[in-house]
PDB file with one MODEL, atoms N, CA, C and O in Angstrom:
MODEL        1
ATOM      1  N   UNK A   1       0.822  -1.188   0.000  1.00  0.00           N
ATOM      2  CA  UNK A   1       0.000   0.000   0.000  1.00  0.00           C
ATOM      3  C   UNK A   1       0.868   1.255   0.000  1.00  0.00           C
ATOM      4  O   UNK A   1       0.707   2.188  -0.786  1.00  0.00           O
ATOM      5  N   UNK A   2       1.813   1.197   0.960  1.00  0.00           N
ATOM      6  CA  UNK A   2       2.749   2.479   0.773  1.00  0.00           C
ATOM      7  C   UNK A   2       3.408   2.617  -0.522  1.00  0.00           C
ATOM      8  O   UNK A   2       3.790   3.752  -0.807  1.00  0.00           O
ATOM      9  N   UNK A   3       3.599   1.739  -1.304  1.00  0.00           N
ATOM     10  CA  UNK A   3       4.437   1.915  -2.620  1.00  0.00           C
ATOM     11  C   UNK A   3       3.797   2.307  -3.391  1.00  0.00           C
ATOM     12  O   UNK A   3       4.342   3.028  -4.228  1.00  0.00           O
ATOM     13  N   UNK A   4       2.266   2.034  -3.520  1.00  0.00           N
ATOM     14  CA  UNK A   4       1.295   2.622  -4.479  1.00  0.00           C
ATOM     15  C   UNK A   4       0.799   3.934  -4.111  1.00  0.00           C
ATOM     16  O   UNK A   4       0.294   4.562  -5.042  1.00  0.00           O
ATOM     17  N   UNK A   5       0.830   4.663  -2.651  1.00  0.00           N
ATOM     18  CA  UNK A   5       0.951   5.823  -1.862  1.00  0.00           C
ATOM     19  C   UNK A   5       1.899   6.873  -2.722  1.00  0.00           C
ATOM     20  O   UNK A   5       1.660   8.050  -2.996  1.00  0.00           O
ATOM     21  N   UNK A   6       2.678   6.328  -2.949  1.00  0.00           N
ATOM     22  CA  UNK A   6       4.022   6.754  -2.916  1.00  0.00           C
ATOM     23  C   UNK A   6       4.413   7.649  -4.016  1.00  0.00           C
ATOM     24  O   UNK A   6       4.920   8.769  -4.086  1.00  0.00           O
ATOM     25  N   UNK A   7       3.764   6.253  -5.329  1.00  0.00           N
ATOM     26  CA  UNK A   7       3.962   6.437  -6.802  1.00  0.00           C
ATOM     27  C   UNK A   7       3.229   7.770  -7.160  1.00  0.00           C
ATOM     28  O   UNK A   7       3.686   8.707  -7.814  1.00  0.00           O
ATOM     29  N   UNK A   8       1.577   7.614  -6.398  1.00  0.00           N
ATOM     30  CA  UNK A   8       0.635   8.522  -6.899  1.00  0.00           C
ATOM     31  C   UNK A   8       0.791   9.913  -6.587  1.00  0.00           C
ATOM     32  O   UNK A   8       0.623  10.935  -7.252  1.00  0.00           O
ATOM     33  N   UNK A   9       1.292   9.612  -4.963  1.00  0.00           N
ATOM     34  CA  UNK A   9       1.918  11.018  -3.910  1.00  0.00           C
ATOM     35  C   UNK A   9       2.966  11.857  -5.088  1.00  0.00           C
ATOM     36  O   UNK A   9       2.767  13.015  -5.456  1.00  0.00           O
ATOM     37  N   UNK A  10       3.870  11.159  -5.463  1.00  0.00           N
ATOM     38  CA  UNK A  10       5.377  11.803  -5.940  1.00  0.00           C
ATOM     39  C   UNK A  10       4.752  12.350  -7.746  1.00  0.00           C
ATOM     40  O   UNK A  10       5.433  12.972  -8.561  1.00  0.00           O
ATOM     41  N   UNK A  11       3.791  12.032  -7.874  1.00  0.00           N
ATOM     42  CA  UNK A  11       3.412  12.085  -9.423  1.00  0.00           C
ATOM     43  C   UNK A  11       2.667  12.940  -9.436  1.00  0.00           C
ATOM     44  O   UNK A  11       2.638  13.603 -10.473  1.00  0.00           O
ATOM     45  N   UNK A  12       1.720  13.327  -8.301  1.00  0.00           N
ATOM     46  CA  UNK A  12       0.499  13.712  -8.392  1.00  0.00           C
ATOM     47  C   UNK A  12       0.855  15.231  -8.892  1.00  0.00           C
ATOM     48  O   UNK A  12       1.698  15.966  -8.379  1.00  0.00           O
ATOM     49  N   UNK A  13      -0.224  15.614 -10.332  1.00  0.00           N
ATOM     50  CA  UNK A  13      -0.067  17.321 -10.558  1.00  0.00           C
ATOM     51  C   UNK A  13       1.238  17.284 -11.699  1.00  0.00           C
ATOM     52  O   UNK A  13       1.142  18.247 -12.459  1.00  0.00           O
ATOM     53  N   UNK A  14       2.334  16.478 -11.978  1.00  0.00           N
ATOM     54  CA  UNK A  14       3.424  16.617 -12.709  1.00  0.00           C
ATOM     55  C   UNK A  14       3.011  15.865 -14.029  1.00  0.00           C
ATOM     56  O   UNK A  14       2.726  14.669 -13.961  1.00  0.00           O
ATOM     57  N   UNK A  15       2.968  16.609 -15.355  1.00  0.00           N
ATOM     58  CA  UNK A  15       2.820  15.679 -16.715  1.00  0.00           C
ATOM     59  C   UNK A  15       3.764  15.025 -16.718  1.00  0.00           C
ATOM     60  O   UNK A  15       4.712  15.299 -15.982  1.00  0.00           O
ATOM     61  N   UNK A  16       3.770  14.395 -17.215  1.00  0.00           N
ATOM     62  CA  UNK A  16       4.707  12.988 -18.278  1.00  0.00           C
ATOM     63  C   UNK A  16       5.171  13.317 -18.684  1.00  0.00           C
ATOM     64  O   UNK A  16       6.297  12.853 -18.506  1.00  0.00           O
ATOM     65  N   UNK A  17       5.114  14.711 -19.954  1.00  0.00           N
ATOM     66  CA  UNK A  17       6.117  15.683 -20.494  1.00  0.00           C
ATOM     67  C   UNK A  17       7.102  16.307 -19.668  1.00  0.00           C
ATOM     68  O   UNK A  17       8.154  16.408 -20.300  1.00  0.00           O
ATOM     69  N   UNK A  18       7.166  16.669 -18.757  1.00  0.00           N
ATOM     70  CA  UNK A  18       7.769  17.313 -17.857  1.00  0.00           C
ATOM     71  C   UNK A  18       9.281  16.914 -17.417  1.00  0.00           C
ATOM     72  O   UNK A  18       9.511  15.735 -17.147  1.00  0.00           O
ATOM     73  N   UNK A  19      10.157  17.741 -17.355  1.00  0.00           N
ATOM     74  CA  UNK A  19      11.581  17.053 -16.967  1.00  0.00           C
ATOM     75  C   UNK A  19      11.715  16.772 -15.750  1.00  0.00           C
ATOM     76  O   UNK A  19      12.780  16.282 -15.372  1.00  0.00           O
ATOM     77  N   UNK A  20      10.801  16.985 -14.963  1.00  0.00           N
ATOM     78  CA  UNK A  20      10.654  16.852 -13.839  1.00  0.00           C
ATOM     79  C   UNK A  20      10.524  15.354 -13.320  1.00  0.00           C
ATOM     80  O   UNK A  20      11.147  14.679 -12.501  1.00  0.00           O
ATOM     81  N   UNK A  21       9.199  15.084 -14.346  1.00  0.00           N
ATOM     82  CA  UNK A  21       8.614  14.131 -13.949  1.00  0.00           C
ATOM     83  C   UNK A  21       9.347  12.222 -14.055  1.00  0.00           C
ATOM     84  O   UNK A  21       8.694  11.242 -13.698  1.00  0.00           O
ATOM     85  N   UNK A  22      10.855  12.159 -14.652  1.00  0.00           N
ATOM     86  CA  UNK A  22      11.421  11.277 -14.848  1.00  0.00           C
ATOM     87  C   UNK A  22      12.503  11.338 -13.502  1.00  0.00           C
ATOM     88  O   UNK A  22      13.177  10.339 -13.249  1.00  0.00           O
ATOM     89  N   UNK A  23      12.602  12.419 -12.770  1.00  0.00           N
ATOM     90  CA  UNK A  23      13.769  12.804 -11.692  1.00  0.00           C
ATOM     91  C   UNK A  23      12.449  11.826 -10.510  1.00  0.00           C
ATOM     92  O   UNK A  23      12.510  10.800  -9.833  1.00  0.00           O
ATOM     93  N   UNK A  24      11.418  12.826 -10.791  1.00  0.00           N
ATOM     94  CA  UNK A  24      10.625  11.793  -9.510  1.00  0.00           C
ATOM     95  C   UNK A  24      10.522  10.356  -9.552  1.00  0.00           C
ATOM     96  O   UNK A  24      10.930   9.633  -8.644  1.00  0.00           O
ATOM     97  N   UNK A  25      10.059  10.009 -10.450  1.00  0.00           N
ATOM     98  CA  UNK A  25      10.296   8.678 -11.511  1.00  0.00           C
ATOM     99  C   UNK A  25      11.361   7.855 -10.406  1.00  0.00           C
ATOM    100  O   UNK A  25      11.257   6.835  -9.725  1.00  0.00           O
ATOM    101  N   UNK A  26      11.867   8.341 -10.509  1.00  0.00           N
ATOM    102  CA  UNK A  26      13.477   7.745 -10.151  1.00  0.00           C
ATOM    103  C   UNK A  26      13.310   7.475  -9.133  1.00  0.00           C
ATOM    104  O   UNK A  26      13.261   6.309  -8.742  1.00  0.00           O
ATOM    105  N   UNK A  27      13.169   8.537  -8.380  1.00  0.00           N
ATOM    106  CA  UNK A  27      12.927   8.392  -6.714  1.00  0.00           C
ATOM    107  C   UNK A  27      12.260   7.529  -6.292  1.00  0.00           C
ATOM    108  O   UNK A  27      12.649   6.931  -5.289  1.00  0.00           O
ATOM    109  N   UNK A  28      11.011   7.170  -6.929  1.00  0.00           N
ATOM    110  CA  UNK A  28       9.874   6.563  -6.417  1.00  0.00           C
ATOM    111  C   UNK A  28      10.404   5.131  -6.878  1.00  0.00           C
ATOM    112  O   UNK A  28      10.266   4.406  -5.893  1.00  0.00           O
ATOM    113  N   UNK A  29      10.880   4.488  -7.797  1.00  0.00           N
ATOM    114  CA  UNK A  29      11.707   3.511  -8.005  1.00  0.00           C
ATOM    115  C   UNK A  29      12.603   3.022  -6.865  1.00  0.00           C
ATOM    116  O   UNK A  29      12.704   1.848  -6.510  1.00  0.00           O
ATOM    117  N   UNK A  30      13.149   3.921  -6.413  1.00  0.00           N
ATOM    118  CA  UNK A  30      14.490   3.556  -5.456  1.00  0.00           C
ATOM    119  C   UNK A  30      13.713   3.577  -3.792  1.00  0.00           C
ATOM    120  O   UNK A  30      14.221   2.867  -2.924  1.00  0.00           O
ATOM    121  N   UNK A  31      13.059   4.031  -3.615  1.00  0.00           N
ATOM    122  CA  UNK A  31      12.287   3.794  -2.401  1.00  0.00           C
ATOM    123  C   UNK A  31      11.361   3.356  -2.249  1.00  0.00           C
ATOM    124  O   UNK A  31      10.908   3.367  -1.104  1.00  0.00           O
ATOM    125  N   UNK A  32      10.489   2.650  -3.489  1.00  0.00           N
ATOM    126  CA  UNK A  32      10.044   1.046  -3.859  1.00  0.00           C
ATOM    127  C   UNK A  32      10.616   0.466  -3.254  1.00  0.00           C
ATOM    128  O   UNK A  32      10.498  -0.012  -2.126  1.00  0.00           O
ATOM    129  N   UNK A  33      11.663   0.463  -4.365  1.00  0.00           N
ATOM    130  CA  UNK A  33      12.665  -0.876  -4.226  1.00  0.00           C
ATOM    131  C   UNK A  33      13.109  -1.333  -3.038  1.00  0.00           C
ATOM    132  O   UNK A  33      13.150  -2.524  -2.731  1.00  0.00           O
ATOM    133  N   UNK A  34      13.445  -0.422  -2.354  1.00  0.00           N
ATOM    134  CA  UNK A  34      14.251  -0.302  -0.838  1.00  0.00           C
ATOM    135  C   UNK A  34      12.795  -0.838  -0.027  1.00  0.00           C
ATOM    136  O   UNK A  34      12.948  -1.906   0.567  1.00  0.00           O
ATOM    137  N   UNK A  35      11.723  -0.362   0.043  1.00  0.00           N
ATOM    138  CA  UNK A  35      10.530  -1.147   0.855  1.00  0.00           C
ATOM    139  C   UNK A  35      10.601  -2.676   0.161  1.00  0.00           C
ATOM    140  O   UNK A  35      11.067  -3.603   0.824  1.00  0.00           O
ATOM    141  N   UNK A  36      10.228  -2.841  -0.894  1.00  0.00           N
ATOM    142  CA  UNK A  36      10.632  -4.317  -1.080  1.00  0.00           C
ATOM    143  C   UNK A  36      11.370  -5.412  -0.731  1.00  0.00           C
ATOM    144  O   UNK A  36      11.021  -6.590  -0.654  1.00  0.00           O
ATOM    145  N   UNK A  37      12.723  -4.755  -0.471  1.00  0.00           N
ATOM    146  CA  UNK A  37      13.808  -4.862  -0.065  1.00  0.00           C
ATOM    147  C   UNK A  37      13.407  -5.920   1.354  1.00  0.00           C
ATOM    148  O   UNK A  37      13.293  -7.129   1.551  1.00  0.00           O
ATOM    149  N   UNK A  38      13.250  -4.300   2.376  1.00  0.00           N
ATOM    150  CA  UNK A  38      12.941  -4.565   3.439  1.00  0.00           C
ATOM    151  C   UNK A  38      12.112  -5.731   3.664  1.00  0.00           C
ATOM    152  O   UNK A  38      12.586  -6.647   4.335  1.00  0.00           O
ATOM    153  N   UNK A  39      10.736  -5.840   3.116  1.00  0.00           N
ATOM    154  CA  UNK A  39      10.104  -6.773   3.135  1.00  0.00           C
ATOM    155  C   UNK A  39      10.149  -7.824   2.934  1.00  0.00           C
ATOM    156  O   UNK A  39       9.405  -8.647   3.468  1.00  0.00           O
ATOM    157  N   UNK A  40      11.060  -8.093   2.087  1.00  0.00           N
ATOM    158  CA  UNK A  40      11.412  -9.684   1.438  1.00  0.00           C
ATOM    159  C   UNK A  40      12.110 -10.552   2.109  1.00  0.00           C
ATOM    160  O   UNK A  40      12.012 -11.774   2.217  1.00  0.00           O
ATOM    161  N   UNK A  41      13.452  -9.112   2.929  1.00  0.00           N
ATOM    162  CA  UNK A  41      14.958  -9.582   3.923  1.00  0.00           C
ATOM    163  C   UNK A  41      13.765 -10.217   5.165  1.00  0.00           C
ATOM    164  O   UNK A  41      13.847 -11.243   5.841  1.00  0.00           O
ATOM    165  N   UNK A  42      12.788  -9.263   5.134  1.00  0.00           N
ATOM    166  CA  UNK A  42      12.264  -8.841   7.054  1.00  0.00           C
ATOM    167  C   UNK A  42      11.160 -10.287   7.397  1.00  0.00           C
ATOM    168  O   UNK A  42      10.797 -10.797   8.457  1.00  0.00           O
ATOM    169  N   UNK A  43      10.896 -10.582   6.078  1.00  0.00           N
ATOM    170  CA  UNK A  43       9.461 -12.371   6.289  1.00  0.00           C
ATOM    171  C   UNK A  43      10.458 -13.536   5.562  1.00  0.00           C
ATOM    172  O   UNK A  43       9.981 -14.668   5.649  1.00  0.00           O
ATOM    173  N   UNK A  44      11.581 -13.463   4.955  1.00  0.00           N
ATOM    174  CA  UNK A  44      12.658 -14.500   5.130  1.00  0.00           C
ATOM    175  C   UNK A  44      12.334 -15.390   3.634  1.00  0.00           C
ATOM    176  O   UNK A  44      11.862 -14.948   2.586  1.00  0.00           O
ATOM    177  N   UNK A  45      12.792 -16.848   3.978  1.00  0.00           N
ATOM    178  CA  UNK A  45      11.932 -17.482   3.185  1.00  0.00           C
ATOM    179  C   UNK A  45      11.769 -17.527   1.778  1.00  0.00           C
ATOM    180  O   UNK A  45      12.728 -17.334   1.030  1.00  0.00           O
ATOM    181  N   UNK A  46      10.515 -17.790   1.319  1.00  0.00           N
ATOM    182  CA  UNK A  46       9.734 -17.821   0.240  1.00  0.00           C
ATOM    183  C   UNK A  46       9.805 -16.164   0.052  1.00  0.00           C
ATOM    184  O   UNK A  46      10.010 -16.210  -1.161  1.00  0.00           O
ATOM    185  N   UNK A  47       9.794 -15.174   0.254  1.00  0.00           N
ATOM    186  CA  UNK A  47       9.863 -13.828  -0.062  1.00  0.00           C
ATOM    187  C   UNK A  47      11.103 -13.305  -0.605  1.00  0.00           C
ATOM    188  O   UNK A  47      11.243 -12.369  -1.392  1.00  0.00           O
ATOM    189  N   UNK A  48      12.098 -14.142  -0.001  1.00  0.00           N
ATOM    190  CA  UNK A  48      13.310 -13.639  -0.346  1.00  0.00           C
ATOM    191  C   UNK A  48      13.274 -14.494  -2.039  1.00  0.00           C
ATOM    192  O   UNK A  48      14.138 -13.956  -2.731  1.00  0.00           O
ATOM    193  N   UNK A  49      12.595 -15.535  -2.771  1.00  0.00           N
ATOM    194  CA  UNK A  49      12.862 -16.621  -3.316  1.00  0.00           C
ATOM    195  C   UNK A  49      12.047 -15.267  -4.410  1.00  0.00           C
ATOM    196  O   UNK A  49      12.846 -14.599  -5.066  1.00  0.00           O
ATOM    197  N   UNK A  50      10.628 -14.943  -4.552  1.00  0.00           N
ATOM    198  CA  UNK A  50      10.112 -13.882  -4.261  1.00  0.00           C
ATOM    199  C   UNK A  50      10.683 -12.933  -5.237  1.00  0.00           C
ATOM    200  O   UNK A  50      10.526 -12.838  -6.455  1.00  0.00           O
ATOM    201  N   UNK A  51      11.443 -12.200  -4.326  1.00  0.00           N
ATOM    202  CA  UNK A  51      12.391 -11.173  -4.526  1.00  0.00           C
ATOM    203  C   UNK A  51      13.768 -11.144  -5.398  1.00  0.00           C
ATOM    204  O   UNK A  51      14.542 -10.237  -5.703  1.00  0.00           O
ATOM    205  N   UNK A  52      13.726 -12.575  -5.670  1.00  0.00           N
ATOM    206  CA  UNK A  52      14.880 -13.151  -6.177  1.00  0.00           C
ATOM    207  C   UNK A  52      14.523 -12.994  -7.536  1.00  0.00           C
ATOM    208  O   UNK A  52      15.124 -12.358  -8.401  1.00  0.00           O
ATOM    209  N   UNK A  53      13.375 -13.710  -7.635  1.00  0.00           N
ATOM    210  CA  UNK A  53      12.696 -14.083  -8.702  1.00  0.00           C
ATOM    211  C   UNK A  53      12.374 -12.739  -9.832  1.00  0.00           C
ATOM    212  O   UNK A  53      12.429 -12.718 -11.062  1.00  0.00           O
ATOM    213  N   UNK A  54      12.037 -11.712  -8.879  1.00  0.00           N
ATOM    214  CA  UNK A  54      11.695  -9.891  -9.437  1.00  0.00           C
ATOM    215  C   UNK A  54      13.231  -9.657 -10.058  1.00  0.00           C
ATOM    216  O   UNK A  54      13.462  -8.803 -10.914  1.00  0.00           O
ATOM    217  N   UNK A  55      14.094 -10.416  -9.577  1.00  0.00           N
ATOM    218  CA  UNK A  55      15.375  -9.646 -10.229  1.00  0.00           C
ATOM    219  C   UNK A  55      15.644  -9.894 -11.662  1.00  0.00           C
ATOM    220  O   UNK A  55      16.429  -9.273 -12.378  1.00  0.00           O
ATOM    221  N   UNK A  56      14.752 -11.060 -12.031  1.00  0.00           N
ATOM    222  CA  UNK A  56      15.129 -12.004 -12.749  1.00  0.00           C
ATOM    223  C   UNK A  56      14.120 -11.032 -14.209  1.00  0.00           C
ATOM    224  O   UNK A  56      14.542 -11.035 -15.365  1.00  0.00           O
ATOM    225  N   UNK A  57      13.177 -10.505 -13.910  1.00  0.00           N
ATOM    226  CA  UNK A  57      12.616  -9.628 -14.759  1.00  0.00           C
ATOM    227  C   UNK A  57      13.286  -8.043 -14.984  1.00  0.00           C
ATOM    228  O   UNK A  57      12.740  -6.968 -15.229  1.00  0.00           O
ATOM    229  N   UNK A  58      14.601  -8.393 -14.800  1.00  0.00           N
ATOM    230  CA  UNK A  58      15.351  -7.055 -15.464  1.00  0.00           C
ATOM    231  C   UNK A  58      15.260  -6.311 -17.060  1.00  0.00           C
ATOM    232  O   UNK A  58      16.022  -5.491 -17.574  1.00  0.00           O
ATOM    233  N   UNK A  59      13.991  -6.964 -17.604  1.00  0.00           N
ATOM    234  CA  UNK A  59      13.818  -6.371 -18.942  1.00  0.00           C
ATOM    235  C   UNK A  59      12.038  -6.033 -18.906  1.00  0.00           C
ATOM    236  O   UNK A  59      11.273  -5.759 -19.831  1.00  0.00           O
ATOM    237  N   UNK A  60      11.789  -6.192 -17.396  1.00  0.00           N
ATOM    238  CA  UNK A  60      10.514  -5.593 -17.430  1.00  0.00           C
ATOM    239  C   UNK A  60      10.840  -4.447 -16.573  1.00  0.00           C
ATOM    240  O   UNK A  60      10.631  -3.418 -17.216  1.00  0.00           O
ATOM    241  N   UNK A  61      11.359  -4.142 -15.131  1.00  0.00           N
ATOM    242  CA  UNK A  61      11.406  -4.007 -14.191  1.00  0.00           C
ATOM    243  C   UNK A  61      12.379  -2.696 -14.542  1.00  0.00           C
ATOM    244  O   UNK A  61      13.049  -2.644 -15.573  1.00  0.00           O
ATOM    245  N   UNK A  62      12.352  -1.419 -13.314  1.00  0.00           N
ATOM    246  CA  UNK A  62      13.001  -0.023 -13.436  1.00  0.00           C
ATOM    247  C   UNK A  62      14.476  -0.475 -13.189  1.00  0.00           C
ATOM    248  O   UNK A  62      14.643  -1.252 -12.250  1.00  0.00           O
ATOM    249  N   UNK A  63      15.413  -0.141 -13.811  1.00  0.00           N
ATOM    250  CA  UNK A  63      16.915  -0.430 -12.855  1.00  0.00           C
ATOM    251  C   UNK A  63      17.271  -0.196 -11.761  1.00  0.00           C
ATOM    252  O   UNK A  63      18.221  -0.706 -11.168  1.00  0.00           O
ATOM    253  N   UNK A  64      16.192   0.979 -11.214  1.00  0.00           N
ATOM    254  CA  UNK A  64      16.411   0.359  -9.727  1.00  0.00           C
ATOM    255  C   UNK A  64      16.143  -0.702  -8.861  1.00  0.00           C
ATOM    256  O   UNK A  64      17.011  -1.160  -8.117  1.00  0.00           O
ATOM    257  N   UNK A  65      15.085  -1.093  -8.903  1.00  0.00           N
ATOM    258  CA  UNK A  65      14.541  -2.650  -8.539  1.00  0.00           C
ATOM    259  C   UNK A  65      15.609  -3.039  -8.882  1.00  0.00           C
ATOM    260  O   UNK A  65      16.374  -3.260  -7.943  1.00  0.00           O
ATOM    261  N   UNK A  66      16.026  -3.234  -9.949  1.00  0.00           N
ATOM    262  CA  UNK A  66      17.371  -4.732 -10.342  1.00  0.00           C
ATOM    263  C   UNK A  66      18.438  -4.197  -9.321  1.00  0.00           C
ATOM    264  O   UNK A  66      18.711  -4.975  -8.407  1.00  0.00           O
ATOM    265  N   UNK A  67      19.036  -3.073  -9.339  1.00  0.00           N
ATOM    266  CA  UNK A  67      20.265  -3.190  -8.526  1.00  0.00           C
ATOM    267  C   UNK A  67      20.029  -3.454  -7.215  1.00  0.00           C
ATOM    268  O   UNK A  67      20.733  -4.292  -6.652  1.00  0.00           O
ATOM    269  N   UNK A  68      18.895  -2.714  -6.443  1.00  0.00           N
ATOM    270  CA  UNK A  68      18.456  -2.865  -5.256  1.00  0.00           C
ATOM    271  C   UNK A  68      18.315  -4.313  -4.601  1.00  0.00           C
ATOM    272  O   UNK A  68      18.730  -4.704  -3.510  1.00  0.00           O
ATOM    273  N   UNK A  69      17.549  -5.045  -5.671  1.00  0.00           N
ATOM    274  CA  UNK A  69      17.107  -6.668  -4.970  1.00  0.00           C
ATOM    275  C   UNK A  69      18.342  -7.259  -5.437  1.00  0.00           C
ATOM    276  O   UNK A  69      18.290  -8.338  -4.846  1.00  0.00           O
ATOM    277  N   UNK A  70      19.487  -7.279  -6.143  1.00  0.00           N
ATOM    278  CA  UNK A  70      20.556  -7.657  -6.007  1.00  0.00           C
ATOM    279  C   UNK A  70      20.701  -8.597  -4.977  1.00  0.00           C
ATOM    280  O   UNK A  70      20.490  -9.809  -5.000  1.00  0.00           O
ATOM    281  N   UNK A  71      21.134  -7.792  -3.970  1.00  0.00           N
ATOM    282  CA  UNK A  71      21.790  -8.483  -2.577  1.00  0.00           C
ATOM    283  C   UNK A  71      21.149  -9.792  -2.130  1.00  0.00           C
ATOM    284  O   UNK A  71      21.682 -10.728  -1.534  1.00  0.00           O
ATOM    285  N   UNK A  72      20.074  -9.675  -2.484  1.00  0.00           N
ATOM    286  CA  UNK A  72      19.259 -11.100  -1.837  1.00  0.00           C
ATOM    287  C   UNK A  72      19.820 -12.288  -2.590  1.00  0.00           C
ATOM    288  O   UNK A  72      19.497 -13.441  -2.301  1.00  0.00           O
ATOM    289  N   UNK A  73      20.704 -11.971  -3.606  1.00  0.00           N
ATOM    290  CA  UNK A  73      21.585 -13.425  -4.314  1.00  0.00           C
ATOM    291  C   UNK A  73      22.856 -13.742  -3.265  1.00  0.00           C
ATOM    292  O   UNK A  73      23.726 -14.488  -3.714  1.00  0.00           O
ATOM    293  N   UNK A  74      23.006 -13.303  -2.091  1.00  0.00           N
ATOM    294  CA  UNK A  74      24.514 -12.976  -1.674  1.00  0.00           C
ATOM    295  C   UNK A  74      23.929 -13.880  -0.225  1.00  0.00           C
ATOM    296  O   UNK A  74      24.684 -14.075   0.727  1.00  0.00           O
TER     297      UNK A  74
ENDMDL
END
């Protein structure tokens, strides 16, 4: 819920045209990612397997997600 908070919060009012709007872009990617993160490390398991698995869609997925869920291979 917070990540979808997040996306709409950081977007809300900024076009798509906007140079702006790819800097927020970004942000909201990387502090996704980082809640994901958290979540995947924090219920163990099948989440981390999960999370593993999201890395594996690096040709769908923002480059932040990919570098971020990284670590969970380590």
């Amino acid at each position: 819920m917070a990540i979808s908070i997040d996306y709409w919060w950081s977007t809300y009012g900024i076009d798509e045209d906007n140079k702006q709007y790819q800097e927020v872009m970004d942000g909201a990617h990387e502090r996704s990612a980082k809640r994901l993160l958290e979540g995947c490390l924090g219920n163990g398991g099948l989440y981390i397997k999960l999370g593993q698995g999201l890395v594996s869609l690096n040709h769908i997925l923002p480059p932040q997600y990919i570098s971020t869920l990284k670590v969970m291979f380590h």
